[in-house]
Backbone as XML, in Angstrom:
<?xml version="1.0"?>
<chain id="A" units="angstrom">
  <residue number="1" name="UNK">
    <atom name="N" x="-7.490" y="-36.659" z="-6.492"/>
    <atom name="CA" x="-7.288" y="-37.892" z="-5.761"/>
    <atom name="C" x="-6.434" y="-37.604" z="-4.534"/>
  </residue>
  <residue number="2" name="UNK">
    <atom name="N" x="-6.546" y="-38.244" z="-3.477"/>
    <atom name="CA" x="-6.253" y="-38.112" z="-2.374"/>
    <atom name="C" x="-4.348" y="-38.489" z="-2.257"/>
  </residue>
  <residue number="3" name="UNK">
    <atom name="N" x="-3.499" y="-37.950" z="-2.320"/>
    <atom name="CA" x="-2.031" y="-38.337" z="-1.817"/>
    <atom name="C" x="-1.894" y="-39.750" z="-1.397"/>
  </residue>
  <residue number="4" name="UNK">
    <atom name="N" x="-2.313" y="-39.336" z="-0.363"/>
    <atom name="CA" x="-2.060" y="-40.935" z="0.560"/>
    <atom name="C" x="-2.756" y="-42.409" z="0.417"/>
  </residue>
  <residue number="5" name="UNK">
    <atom name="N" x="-3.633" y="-41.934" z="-0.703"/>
    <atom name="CA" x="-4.294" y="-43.350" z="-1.617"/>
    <atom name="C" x="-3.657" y="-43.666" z="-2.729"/>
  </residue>
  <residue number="6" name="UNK">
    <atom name="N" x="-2.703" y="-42.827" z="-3.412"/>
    <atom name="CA" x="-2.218" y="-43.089" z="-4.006"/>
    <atom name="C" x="-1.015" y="-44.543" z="-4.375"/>
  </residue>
  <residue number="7" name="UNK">
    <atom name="N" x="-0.031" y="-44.543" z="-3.433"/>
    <atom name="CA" x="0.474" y="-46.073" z="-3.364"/>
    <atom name="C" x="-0.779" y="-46.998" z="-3.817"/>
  </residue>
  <residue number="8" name="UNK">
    <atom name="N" x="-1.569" y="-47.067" z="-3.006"/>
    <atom name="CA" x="-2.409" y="-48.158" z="-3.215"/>
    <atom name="C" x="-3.376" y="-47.906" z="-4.153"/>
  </residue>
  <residue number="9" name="UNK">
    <atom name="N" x="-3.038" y="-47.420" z="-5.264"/>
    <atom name="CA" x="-3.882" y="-48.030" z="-5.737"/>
    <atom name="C" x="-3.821" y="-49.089" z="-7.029"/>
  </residue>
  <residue number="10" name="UNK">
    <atom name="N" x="-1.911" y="-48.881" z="-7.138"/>
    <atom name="CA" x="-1.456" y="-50.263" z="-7.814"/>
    <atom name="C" x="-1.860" y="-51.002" z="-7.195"/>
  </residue>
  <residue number="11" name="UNK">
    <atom name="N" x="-2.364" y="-51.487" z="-6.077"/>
    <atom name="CA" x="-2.858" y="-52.874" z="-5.275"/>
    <atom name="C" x="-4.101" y="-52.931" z="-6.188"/>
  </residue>
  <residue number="12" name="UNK">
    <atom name="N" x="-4.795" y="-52.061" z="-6.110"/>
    <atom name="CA" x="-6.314" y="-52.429" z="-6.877"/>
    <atom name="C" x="-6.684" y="-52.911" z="-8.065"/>
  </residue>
  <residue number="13" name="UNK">
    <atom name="N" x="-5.346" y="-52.101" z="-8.768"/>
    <atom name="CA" x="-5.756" y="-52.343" z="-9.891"/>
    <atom name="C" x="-4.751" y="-53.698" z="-10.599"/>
  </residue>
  <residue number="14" name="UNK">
    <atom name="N" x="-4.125" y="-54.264" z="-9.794"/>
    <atom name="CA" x="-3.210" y="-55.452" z="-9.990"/>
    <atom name="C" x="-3.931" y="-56.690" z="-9.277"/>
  </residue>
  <residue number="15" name="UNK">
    <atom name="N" x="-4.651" y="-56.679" z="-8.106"/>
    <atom name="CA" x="-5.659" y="-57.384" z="-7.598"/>
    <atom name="C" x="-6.118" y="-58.535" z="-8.527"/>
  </residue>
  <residue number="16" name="UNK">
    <atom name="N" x="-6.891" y="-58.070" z="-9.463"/>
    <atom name="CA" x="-7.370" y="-59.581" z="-10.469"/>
    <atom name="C" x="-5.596" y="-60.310" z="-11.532"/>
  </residue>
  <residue number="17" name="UNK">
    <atom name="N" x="-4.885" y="-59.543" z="-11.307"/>
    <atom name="CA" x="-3.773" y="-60.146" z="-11.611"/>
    <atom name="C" x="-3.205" y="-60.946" z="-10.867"/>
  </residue>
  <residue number="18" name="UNK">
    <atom name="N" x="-3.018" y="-60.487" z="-9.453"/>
    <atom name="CA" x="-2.131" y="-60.893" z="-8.358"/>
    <atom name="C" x="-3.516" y="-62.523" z="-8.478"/>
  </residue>
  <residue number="19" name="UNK">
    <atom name="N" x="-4.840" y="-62.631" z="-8.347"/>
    <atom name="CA" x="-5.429" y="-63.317" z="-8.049"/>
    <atom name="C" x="-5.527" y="-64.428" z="-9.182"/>
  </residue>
  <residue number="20" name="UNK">
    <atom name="N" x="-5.203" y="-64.144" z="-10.011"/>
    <atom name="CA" x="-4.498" y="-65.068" z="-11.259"/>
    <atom name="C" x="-3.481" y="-65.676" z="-10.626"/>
  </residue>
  <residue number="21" name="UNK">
    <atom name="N" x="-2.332" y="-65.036" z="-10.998"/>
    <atom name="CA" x="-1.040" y="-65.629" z="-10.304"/>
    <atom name="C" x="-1.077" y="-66.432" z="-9.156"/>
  </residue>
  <residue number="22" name="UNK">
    <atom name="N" x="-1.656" y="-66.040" z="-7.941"/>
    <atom name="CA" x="-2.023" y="-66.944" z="-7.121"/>
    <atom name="C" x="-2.772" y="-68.060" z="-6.757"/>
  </residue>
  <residue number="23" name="UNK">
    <atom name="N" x="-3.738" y="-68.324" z="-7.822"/>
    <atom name="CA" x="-4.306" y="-69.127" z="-8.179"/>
    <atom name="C" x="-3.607" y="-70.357" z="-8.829"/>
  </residue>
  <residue number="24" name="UNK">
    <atom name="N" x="-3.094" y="-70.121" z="-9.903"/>
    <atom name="CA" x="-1.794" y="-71.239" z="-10.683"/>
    <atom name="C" x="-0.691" y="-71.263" z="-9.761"/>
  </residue>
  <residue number="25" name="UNK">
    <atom name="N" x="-0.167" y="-70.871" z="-8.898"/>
    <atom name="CA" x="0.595" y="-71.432" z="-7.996"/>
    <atom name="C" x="-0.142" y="-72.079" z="-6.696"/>
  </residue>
  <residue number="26" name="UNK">
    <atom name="N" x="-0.965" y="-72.006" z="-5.958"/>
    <atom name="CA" x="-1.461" y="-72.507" z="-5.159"/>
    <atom name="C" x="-2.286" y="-74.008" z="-6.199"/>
  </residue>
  <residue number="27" name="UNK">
    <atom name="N" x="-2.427" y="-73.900" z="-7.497"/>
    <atom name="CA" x="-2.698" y="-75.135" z="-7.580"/>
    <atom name="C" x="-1.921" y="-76.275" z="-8.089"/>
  </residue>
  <residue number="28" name="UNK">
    <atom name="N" x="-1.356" y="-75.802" z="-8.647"/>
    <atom name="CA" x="0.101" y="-76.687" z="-9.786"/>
    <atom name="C" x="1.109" y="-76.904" z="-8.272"/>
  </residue>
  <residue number="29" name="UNK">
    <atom name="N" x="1.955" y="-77.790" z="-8.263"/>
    <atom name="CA" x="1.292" y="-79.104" z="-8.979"/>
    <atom name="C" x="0.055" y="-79.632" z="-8.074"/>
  </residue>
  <residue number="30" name="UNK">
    <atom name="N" x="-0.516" y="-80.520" z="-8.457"/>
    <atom name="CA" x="-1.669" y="-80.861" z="-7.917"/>
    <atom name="C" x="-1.532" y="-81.710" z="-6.799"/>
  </residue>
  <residue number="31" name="UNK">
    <atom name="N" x="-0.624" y="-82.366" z="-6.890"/>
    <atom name="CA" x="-0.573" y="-83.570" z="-5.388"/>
    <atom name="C" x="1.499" y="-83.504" z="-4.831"/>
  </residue>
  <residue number="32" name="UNK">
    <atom name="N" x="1.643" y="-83.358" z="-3.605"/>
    <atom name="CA" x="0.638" y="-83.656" z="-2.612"/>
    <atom name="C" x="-0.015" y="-82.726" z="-2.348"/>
  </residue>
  <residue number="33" name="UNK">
    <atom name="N" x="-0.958" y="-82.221" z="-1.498"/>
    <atom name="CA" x="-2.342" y="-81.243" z="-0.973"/>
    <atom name="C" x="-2.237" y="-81.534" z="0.570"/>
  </residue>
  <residue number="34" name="UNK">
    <atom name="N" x="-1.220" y="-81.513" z="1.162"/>
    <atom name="CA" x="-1.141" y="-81.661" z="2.811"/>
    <atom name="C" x="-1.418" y="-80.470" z="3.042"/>
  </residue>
  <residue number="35" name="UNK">
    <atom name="N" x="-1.599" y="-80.496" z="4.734"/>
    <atom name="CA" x="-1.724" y="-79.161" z="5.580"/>
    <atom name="C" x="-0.252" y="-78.644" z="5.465"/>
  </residue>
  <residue number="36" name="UNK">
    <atom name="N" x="0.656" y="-78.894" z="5.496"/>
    <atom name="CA" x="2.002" y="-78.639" z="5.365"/>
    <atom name="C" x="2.416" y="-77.629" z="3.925"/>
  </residue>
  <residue number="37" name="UNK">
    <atom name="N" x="1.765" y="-77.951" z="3.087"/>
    <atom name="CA" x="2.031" y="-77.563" z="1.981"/>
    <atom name="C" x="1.302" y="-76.177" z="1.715"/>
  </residue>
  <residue number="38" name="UNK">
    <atom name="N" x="-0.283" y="-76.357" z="2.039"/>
    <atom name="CA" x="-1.230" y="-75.284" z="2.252"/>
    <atom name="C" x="-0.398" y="-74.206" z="3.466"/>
  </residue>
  <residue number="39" name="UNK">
    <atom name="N" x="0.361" y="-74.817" z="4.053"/>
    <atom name="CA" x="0.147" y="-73.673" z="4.976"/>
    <atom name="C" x="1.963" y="-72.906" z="4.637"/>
  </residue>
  <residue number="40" name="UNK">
    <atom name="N" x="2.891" y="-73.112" z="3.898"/>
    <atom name="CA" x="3.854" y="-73.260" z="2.508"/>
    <atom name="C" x="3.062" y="-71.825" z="2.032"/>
  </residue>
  <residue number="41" name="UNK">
    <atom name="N" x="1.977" y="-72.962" z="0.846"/>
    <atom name="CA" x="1.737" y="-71.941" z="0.282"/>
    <atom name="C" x="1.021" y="-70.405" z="0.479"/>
  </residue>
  <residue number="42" name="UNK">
    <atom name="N" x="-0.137" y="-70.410" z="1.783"/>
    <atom name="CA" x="-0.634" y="-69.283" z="2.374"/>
    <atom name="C" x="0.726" y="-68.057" z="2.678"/>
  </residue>
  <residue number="43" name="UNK">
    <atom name="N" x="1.842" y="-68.941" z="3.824"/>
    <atom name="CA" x="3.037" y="-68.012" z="4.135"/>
    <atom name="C" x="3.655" y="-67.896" z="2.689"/>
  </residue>
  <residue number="44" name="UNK">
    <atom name="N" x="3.734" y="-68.006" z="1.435"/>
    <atom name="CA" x="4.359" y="-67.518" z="0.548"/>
    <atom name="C" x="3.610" y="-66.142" z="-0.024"/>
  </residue>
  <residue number="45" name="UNK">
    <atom name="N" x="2.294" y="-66.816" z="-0.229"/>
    <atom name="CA" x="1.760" y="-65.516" z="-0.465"/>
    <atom name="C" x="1.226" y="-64.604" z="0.274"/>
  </residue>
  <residue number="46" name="UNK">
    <atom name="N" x="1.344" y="-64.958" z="1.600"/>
    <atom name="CA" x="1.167" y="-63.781" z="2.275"/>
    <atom name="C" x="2.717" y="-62.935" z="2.776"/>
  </residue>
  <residue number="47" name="UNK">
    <atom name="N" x="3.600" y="-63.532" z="2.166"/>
    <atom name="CA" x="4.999" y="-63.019" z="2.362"/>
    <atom name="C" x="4.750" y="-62.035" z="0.507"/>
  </residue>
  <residue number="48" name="UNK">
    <atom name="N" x="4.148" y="-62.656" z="-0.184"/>
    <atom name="CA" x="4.428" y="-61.842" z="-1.473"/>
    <atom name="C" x="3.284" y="-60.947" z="-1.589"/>
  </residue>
  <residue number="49" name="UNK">
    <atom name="N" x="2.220" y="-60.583" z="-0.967"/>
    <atom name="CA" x="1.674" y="-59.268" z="-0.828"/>
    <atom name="C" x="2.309" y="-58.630" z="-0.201"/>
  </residue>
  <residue number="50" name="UNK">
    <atom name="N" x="2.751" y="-58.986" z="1.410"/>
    <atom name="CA" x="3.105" y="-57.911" z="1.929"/>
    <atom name="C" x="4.503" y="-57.105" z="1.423"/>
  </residue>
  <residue number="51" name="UNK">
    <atom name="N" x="5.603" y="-58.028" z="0.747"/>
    <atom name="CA" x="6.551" y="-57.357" z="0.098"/>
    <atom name="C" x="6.079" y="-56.324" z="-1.349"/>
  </residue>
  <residue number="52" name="UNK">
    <atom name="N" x="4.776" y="-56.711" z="-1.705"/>
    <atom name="CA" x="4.357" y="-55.622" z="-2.768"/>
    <atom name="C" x="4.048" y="-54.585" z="-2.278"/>
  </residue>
  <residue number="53" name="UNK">
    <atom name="N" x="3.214" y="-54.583" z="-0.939"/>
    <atom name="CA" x="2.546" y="-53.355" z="-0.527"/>
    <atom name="C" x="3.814" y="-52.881" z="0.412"/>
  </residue>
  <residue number="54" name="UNK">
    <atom name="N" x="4.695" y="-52.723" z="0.172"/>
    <atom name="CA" x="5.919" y="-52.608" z="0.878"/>
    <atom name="C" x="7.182" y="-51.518" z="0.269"/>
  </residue>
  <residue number="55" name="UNK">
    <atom name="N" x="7.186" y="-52.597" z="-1.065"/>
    <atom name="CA" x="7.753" y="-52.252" z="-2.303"/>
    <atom name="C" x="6.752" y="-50.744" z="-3.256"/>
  </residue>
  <residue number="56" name="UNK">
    <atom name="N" x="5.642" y="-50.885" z="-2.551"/>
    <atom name="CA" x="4.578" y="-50.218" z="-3.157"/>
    <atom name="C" x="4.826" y="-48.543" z="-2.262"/>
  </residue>
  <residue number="57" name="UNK">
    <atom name="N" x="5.024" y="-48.610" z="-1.276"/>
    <atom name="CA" x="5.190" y="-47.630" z="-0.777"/>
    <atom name="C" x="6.644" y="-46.857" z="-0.795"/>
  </residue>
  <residue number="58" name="UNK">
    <atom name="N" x="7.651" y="-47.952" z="-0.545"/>
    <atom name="CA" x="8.757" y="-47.647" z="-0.410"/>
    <atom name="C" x="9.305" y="-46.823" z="-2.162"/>
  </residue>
  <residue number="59" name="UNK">
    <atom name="N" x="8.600" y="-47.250" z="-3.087"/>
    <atom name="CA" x="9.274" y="-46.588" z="-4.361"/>
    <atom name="C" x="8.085" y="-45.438" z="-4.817"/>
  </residue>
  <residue number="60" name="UNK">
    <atom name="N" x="7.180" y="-45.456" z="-4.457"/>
    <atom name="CA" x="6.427" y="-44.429" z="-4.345"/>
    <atom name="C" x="6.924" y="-43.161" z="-3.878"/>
  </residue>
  <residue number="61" name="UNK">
    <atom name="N" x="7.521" y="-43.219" z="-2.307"/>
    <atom name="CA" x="7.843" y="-42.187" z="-2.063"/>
    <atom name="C" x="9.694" y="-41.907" z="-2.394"/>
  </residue>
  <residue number="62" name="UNK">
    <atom name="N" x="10.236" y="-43.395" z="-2.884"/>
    <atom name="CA" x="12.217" y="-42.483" z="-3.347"/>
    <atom name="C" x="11.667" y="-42.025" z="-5.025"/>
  </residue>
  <residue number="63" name="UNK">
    <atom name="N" x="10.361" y="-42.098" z="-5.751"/>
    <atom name="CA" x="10.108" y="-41.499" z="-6.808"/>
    <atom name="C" x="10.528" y="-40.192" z="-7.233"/>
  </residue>
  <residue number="64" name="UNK">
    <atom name="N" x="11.115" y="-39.862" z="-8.514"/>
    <atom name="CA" x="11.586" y="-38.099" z="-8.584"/>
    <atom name="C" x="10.642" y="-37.876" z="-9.515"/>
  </residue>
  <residue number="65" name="UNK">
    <atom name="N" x="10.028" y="-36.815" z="-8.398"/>
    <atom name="CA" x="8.834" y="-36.494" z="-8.918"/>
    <atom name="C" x="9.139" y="-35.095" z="-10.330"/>
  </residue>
  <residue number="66" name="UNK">
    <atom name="N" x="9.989" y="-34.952" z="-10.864"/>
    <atom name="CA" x="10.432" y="-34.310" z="-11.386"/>
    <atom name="C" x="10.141" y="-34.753" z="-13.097"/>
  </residue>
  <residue number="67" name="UNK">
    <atom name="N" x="9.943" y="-35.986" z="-13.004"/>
    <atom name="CA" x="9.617" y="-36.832" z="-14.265"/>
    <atom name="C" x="8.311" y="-36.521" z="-14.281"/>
  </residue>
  <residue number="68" name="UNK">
    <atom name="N" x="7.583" y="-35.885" z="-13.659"/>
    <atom name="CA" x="6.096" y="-35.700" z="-14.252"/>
    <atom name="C" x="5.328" y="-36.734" z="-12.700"/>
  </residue>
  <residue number="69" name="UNK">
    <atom name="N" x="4.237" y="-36.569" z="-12.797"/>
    <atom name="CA" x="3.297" y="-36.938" z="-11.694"/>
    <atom name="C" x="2.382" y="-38.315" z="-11.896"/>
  </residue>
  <residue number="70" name="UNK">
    <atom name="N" x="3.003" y="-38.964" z="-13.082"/>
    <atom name="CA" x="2.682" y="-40.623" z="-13.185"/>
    <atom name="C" x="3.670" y="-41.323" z="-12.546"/>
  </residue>
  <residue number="71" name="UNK">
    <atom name="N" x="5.088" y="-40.824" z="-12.832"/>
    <atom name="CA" x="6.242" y="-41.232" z="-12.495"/>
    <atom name="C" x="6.650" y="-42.700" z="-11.305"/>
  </residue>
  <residue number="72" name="UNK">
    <atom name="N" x="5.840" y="-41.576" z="-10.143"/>
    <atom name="CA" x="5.956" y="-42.379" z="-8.811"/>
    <atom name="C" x="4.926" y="-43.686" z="-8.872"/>
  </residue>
  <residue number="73" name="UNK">
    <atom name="N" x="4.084" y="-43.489" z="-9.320"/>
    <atom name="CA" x="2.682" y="-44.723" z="-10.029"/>
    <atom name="C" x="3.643" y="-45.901" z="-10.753"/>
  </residue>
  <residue number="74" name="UNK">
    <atom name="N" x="4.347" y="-45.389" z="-11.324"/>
    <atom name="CA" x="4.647" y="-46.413" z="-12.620"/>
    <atom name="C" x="5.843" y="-46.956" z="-11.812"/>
  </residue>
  <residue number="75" name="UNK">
    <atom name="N" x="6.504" y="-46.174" z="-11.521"/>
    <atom name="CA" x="7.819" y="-46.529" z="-10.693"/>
    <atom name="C" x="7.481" y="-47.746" z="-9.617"/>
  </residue>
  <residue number="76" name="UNK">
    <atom name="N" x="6.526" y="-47.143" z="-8.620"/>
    <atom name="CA" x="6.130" y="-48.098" z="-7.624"/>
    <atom name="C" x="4.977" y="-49.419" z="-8.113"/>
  </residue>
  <residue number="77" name="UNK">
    <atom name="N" x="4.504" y="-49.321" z="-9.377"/>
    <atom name="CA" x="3.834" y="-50.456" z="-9.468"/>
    <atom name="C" x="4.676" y="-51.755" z="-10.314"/>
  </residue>
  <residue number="78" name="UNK">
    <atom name="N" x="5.684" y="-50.794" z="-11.064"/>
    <atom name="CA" x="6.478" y="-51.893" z="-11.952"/>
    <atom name="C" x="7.597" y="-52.818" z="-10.612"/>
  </residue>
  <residue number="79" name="UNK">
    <atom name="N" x="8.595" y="-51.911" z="-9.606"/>
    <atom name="CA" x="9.189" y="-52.270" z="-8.577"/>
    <atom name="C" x="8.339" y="-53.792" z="-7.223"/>
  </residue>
  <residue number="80" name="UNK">
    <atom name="N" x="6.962" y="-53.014" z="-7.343"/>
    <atom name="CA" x="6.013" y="-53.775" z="-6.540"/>
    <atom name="C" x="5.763" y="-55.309" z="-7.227"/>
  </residue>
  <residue number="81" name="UNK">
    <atom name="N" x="5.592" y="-55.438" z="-8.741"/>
    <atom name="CA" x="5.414" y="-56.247" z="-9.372"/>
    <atom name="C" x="6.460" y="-57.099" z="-9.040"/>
  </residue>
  <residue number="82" name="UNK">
    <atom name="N" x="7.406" y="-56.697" z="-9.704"/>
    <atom name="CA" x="8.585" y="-57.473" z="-9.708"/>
    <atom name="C" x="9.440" y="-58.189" z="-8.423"/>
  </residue>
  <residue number="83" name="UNK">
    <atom name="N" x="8.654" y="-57.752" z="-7.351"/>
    <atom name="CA" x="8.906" y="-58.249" z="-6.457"/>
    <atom name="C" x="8.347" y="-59.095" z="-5.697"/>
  </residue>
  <residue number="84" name="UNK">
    <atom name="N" x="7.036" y="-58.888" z="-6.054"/>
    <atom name="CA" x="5.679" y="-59.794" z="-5.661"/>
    <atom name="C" x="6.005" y="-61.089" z="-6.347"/>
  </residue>
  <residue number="85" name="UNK">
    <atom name="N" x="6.443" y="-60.991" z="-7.983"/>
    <atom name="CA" x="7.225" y="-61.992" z="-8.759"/>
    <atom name="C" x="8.203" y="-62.758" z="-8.280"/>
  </residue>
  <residue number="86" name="UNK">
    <atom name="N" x="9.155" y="-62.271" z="-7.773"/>
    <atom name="CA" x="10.289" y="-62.821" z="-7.048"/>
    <atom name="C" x="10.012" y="-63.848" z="-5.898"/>
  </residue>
  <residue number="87" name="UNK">
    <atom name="N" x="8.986" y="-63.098" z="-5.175"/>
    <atom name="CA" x="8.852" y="-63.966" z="-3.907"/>
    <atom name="C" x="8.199" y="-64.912" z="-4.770"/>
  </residue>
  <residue number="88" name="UNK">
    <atom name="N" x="6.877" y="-65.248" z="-5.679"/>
    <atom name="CA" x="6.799" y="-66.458" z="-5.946"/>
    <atom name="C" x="7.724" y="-67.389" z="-6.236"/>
  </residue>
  <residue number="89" name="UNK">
    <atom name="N" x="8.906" y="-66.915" z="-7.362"/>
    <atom name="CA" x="9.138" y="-67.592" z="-7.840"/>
    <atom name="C" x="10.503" y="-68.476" z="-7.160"/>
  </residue>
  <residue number="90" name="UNK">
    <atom name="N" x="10.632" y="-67.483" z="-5.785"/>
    <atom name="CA" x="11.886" y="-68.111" z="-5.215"/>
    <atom name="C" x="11.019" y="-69.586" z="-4.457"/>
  </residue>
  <residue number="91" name="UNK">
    <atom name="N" x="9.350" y="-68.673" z="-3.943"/>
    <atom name="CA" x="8.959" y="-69.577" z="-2.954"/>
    <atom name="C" x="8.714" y="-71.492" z="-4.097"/>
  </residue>
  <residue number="92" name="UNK">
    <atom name="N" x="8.429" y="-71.221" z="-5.580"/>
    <atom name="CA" x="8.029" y="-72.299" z="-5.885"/>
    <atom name="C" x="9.633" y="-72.867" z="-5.809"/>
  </residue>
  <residue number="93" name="UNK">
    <atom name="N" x="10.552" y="-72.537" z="-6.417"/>
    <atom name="CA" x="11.739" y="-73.359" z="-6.536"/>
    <atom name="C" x="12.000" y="-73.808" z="-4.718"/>
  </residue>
  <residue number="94" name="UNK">
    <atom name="N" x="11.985" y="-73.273" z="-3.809"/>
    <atom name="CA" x="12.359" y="-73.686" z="-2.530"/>
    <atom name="C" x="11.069" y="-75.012" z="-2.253"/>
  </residue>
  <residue number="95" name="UNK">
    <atom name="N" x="9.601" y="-74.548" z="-2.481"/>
    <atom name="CA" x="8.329" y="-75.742" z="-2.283"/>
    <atom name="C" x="8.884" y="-76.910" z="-3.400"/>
  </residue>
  <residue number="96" name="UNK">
    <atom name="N" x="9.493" y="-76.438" z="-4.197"/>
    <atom name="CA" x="9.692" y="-78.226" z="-5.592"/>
    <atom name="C" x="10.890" y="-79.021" z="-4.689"/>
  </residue>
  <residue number="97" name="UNK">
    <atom name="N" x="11.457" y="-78.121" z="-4.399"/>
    <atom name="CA" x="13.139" y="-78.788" z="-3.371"/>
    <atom name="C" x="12.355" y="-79.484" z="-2.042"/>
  </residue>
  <residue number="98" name="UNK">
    <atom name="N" x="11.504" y="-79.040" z="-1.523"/>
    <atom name="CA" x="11.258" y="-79.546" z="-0.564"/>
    <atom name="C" x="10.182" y="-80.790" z="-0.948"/>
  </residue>
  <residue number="99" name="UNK">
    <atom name="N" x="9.418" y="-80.688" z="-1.289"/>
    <atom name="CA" x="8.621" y="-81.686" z="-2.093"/>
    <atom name="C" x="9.306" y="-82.601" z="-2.260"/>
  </residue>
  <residue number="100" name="UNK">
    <atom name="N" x="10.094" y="-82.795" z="-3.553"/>
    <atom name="CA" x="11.337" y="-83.710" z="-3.956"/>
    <atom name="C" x="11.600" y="-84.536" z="-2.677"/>
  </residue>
  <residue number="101" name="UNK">
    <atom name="N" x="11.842" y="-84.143" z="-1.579"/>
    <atom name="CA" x="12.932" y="-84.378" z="-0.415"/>
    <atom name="C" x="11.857" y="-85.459" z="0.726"/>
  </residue>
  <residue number="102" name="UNK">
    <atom name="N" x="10.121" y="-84.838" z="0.133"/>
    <atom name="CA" x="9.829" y="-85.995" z="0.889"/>
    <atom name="C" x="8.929" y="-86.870" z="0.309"/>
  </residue>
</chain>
């Protein structure tokens, strides 16, 4: 396998996950459905891919490769996760506060 495909290919194979997850947040709760909100939720998740594929690279390569040659894989897909996580979950608590407010 090619080095430099490597980062990515936690993207691929997290893909029907990430597309889960994004799915139940872009629909819950159900009303309101403004342009305001859609466009909320697009910049959240397009703020929480790009911090995965970010997170995806960045722990990929501080990986010690010394642990064996899954290492940097596991390292950078569990780090990537958990961060892709984060941004949702900060973005839903900040979208319920704002909601609330109008």
């Amino acid at each position: 396998m090619n080095l430099a495909s490597q980062p990515d290919l936690a993207l691929l194979l997290f893909a029907p996950w990430f597309l889960i997850l994004a799915g139940l947040y872009w629909v819950y709760p159900r009303q309101p459905r403004d342009g305001a909100r859609r466009l909320f939720d697009a910049c959240a998740l397009a703020i929480g891919v790009a911090a995965f594929v970010w997170t995806l690279h960045w722990a990929h390569g501080f990986a010690d490769r010394r642990h064996g040659l899954m290492w940097p894989q596991i390292l950078a897909t569990s780090a990537g996760y958990a961060v892709f996580l984060a941004v949702l979950v900060i973005a839903l608590f900040v979208r319920r506060a704002w909601l609330r407010r109008r």
